[in-house]
C-alpha positions in Angstrom: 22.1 -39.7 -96.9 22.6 -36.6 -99.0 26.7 -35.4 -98.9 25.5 -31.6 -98.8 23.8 -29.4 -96.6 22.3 -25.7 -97.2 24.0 -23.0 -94.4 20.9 -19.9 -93.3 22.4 -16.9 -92.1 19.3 -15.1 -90.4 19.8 -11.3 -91.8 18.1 -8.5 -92.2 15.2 -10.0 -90.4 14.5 -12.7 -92.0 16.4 -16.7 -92.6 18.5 -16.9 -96.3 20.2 -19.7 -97.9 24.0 -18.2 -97.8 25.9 -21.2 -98.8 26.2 -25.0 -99.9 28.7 -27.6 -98.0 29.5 -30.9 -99.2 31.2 -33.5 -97.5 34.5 -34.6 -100.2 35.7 -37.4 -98.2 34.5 -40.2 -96.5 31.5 -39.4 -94.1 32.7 -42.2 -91.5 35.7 -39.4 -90.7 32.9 -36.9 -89.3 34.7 -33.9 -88.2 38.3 -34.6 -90.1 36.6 -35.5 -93.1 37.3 -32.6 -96.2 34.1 -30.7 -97.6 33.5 -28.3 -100.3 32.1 -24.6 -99.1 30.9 -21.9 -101.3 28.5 -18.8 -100.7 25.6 -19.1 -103.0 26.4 -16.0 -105.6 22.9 -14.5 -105.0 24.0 -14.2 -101.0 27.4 -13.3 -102.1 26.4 -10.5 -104.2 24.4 -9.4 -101.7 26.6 -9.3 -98.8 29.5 -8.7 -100.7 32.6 -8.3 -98.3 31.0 -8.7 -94.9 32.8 -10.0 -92.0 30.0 -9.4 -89.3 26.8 -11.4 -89.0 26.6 -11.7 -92.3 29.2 -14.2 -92.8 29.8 -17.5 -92.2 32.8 -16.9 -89.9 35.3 -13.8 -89.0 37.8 -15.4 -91.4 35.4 -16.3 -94.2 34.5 -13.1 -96.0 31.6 -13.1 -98.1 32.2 -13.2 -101.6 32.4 -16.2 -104.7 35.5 -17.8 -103.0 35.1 -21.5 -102.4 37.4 -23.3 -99.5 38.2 -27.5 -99.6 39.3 -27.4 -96.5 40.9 -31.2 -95.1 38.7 -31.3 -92.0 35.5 -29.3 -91.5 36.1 -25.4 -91.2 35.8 -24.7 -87.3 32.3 -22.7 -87.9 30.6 -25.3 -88.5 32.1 -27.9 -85.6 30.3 -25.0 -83.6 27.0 -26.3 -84.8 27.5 -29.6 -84.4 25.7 -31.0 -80.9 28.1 -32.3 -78.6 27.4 -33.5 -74.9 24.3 -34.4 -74.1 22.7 -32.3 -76.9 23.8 -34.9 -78.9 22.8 -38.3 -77.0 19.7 -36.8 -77.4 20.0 -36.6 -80.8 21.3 -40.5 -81.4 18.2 -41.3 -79.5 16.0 -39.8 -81.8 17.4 -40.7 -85.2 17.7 -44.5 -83.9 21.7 -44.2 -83.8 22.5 -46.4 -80.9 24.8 -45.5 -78.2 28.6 -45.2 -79.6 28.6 -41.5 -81.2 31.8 -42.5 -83.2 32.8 -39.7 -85.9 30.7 -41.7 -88.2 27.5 -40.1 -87.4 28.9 -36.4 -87.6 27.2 -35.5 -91.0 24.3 -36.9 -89.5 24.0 -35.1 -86.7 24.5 -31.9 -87.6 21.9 -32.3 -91.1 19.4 -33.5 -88.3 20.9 -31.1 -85.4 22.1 -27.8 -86.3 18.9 -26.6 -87.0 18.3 -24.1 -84.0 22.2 -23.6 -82.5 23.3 -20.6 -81.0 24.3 -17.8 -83.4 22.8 -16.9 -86.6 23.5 -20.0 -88.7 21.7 -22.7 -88.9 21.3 -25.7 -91.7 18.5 -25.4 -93.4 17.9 -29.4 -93.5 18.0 -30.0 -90.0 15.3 -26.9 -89.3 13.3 -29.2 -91.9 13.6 -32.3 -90.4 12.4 -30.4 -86.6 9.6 -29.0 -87.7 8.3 -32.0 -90.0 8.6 -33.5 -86.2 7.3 -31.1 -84.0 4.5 -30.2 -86.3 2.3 -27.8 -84.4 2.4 -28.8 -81.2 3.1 -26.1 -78.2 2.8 -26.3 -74.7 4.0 -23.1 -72.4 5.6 -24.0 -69.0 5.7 -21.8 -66.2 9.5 -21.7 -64.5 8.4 -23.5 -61.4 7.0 -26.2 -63.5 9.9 -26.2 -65.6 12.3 -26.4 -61.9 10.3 -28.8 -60.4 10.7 -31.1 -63.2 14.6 -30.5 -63.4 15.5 -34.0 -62.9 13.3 -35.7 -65.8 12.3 -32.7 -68.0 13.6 -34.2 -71.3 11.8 -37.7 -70.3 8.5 -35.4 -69.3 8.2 -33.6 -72.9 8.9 -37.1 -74.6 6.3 -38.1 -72.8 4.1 -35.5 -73.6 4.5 -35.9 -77.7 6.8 -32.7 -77.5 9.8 -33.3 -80.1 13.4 -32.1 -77.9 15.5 -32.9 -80.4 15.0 -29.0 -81.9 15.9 -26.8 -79.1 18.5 -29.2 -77.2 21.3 -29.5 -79.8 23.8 -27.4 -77.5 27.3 -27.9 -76.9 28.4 -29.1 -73.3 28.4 -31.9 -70.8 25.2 -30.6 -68.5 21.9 -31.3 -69.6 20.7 -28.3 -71.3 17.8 -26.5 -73.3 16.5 -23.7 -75.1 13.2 -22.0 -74.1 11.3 -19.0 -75.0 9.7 -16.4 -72.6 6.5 -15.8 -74.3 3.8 -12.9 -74.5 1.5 -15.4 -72.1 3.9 -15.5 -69.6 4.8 -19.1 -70.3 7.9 -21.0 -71.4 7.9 -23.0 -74.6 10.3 -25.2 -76.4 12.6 -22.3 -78.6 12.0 -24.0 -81.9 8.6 -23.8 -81.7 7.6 -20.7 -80.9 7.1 -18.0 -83.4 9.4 -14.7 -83.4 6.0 -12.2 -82.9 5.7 -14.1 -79.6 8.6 -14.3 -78.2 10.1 -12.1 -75.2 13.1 -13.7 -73.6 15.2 -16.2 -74.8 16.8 -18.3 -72.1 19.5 -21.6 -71.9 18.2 -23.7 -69.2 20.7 -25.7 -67.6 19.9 -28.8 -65.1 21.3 -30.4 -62.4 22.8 -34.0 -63.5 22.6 -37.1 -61.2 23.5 -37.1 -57.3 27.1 -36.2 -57.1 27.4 -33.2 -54.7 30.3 -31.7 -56.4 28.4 -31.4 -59.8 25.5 -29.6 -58.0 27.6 -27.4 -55.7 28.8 -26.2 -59.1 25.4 -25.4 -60.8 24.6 -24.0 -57.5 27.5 -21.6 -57.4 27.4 -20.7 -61.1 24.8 -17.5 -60.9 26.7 -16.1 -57.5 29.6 -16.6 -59.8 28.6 -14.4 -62.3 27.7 -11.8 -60.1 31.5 -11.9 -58.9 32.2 -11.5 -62.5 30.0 -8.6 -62.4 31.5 -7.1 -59.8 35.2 -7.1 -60.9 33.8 -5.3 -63.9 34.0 -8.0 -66.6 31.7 -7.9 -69.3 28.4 -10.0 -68.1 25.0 -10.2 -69.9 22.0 -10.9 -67.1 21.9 -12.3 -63.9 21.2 -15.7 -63.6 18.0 -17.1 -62.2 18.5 -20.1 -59.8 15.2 -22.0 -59.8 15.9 -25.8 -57.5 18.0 -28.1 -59.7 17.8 -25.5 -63.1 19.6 -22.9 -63.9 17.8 -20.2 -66.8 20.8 -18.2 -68.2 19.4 -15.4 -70.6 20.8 -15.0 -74.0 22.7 -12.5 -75.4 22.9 -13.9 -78.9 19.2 -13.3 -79.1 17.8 -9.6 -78.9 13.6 -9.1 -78.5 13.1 -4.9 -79.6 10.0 -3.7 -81.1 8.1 -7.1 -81.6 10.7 -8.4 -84.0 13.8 -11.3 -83.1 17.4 -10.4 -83.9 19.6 -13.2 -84.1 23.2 -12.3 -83.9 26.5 -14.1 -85.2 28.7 -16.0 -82.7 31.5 -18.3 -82.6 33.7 -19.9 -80.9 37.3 -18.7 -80.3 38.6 -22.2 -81.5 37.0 -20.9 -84.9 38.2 -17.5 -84.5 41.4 -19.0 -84.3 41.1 -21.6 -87.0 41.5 -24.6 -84.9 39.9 -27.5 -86.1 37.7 -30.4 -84.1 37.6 -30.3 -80.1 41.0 -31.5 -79.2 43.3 -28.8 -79.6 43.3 -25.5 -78.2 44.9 -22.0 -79.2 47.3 -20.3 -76.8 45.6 -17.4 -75.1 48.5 -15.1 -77.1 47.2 -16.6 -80.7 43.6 -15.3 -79.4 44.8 -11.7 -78.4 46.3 -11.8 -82.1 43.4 -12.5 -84.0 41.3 -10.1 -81.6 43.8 -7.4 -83.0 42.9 -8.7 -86.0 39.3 -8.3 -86.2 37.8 -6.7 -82.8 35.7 -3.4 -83.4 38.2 -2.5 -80.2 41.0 -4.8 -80.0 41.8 -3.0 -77.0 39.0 -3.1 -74.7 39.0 -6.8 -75.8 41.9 -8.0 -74.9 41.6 -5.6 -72.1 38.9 -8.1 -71.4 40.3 -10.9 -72.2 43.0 -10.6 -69.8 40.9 -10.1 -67.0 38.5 -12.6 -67.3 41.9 -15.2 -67.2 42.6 -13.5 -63.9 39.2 -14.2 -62.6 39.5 -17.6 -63.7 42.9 -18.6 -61.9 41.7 -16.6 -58.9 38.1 -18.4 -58.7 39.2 -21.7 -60.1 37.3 -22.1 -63.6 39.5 -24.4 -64.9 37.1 -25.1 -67.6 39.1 -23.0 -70.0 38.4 -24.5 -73.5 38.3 -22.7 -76.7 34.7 -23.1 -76.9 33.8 -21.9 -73.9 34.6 -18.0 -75.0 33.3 -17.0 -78.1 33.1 -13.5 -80.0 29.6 -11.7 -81.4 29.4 -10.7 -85.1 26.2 -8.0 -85.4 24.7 -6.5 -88.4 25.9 -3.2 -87.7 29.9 -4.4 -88.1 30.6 -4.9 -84.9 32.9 -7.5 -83.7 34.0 -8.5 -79.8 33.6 -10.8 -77.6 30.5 -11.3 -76.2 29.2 -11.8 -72.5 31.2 -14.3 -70.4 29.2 -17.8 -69.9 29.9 -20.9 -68.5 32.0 -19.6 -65.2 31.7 -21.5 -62.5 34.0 -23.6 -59.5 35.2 -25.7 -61.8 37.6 -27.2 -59.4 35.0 -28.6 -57.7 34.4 -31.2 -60.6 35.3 -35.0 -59.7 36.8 -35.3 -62.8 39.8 -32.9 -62.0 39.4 -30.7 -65.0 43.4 -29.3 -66.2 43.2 -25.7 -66.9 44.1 -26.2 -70.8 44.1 -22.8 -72.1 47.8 -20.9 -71.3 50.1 -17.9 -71.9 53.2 -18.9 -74.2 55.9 -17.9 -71.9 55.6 -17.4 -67.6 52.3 -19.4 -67.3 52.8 -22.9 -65.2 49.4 -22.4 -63.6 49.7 -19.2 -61.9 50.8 -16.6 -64.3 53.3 -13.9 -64.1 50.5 -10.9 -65.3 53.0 -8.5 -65.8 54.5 -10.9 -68.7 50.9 -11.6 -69.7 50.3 -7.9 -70.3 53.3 -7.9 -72.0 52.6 -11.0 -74.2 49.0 -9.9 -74.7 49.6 -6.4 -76.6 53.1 -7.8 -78.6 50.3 -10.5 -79.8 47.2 -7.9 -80.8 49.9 -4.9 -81.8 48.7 -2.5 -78.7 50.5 -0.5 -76.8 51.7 -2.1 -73.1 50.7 0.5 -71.3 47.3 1.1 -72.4 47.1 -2.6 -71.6 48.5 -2.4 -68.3 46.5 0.2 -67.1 43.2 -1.0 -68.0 44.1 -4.3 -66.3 45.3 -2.4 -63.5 41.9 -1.1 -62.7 40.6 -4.5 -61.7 42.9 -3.9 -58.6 40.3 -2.4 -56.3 37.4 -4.8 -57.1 39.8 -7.7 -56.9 40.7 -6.5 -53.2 37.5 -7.2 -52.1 36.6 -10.0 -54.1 35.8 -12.4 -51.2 34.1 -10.1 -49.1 31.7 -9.9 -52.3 31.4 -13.5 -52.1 30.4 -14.2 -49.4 28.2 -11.1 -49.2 26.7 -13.4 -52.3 26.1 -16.7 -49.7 29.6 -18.3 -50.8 30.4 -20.4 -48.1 34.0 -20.5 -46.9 34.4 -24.3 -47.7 34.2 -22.7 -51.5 36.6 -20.0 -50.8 39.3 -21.1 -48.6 41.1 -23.4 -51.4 40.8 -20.2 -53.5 42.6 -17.6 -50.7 46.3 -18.4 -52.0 45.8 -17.6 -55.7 43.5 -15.0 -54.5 46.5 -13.0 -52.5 48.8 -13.7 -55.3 46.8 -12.1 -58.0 45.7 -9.2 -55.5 50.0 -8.3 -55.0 50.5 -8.9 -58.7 47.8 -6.1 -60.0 48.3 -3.8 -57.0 51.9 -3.7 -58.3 51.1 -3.1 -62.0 
């Protein structure tokens, strides 16, 4: 197997070969293994400077600097498929079951062809299309819903190569799709940009645990609490039996054309390496002062959305599961919430991981977190405390709003004692 890859950036409409990684140390290391990462100097002199969707990362400013990092810069962990996205993946390239670090490079030369974002590797698009070829079949929803349970098994079947539009990060089983001009759903990678109209992450139900389903269940409901205490949300969710079609924000559909915007995680935001460790929420707010087009409204934001997670118990709080959105225009923020949901309710008993440096044992002091928050991004406190203050009304009447949604009180009386806490706290902001 080759030891480099060729990073796309899609820009100014259109997929270009930005830059070359090589893998300097042993591939059997994956992930912690040192590579070797330039922009190519035709990209570079194009895009000379740019820290938005041109680039590779917020941190990795395009220009004819090269990095030899010791492990692989976080960016492109992003891309690699994790979860189920990539069982799927050792299935196909005839890797057997233990997905050691050993078959990183693999995976993400034959993987991180179609991720989300606006990077992709230009030998793993390669090595999809040789296999999907031109095959298409459209879908309606209800086909796809009715067929939550075995819908990867029924497009093997079917000759329809997965492997393309299923290399996402996470535990549930998940794929990308297409809304097309017919009305019909079709595998993301193979549809072409002229006919595509909505670009959707279908998530689906996983085995027979009750806990697991209550939580895909209560996922869009969820969102629409998120909506409701004003945090910043993308589309409402469409609950169809067993899947779940969340639309994308990193993909835009205006005037018959496809723009593909930047996004990554906050663990590469922040420079942390593999999936282990995580930032402390303060080392986020600091980099969001860094680079945020309104640091802010972001951490503004970013606060808020902690709130709603102690308050409706997303314990889930990883640093890939909040990411920020580079466009072509300059701008830099976070983009939409995703992945909220009850995660409480797991069987695994997920730890919140994610915390404040100082007053933060599980149920933090928000007064301190304010506090924390704007010494990290260099804001002013009470700018900070006044647009987390606002939440106060919304948060009042959170539960009524759940179960105005069809929240049943099973789901809601576990959460009532955070609930009140948080509801004195920001009333007394």
């Amino acid at each position: 197997m080759e030891p480099f890859c060729t990073l796309q950036v899609f820009i100014d409409a259109q997929w270009q070969d930005a830059a070359t990684v090589e893998m300097t140390g042993s591939v059997h290391h994956g992930i912690d293994s040192p590579v070797y990462l330039a922009y190519l100097p035709n990209y570079a002199l194009a895009h000379w400077g740019r820290v938005d969707s041109a680039a590779l990362s917020a941190n990795l400013p395009v220009g004819i600097t090269h990095w030899m990092p010791e492990t692989w810069p976080p960016f492109l962990t992003d891309l690699l498929p994790q979860g189920y996205g990539r069982a799927e993946l050792m299935r196909q390239l005839h890797l057997g079951s233990h997905s050691g670090p050993a078959h990183d490079w693999a995976l993400l030369r034959a993987g991180a062809g179609n991720p989300i974002g606006n990077i992709r590797v230009k030998e793993a698009h390669a090595w999809a299309t040789e296999r999907s070829g031109s095959t298409m079949h459209g879908f309606t929803m209800e086909e796809v819903a009715a067929r939550a349970g075995d819908f990867n098994e029924y497009l093997a079947q079917n000759g329809l190569f997965l492997a393309g539009s299923s290399g996402i990060q996470g535990e549930w089983p998940k794929i990308l799709l297409t809304h097309a001009t017919d009305g019909l759903l079709y595998l993301d990678h193979t549809l072409p940009d002229a006919q595509a109209v909505r670009h959707y992450i279908v998530k689906f139900g996983r085995g027979t645990d009750r806990a697991l389903a209550d939580i895909l269940a209560l996922e869009a409901p969820y969102m629409h609490l998120a909506r409701s205490l004003g945090l910043h949300v993308h589309a409402a969710l469409l609950q169809r039996e067993r899947a779940l079609f969340i639309p994308r924000f990193d993909r835009q559909v205006a005037n018959g054309q496809v723009f593909r915007h930047g996004q990554e995680s906050i663990a590469s935001l922040c420079g942390v390496p593999g999936f282990g460790a995580v930032p402390s929420h303060n080392e986020v707010c600091r980099h969001l002062g860094q680079v945020a087009t309104d640091p802010a409204r972001d951490v503004i934001e970013y606060i808020k959305r902690d709130i709603a997670n102690i308050v409706l118990g997303n314990k889930d709080n990883h640093a890939r599961n909040t990411a920020i959105g580079r466009k072509p225009d300059g701008f830099i923020g976070l983009t939409p919430l995703f992945d909220f949901a009850p995660m409480w309710l797991h069987p695994d008993g997920i730890a919140r991981r994610m915390r404040w440096q100082r007053d933060d044992g599980g149920s933090p002091d928000w007064s301190s977190v304010i506090d924390q928050a704007a010494e990290a991004a260099h804001l002013d406190a009470s700018l900070i405390r006044a647009g987390v203050a606002a939440m106060a009304g919304p948060l009042g009447t959170l539960f009524e709003e759940a179960r105005a949604a069809g929240i049943g009180e099973q789901f809601l009386k576990p959460l009532e004692r955070a609930w009140r806490n948080a509801c004195v706290q920001i009333e007394g902001l």
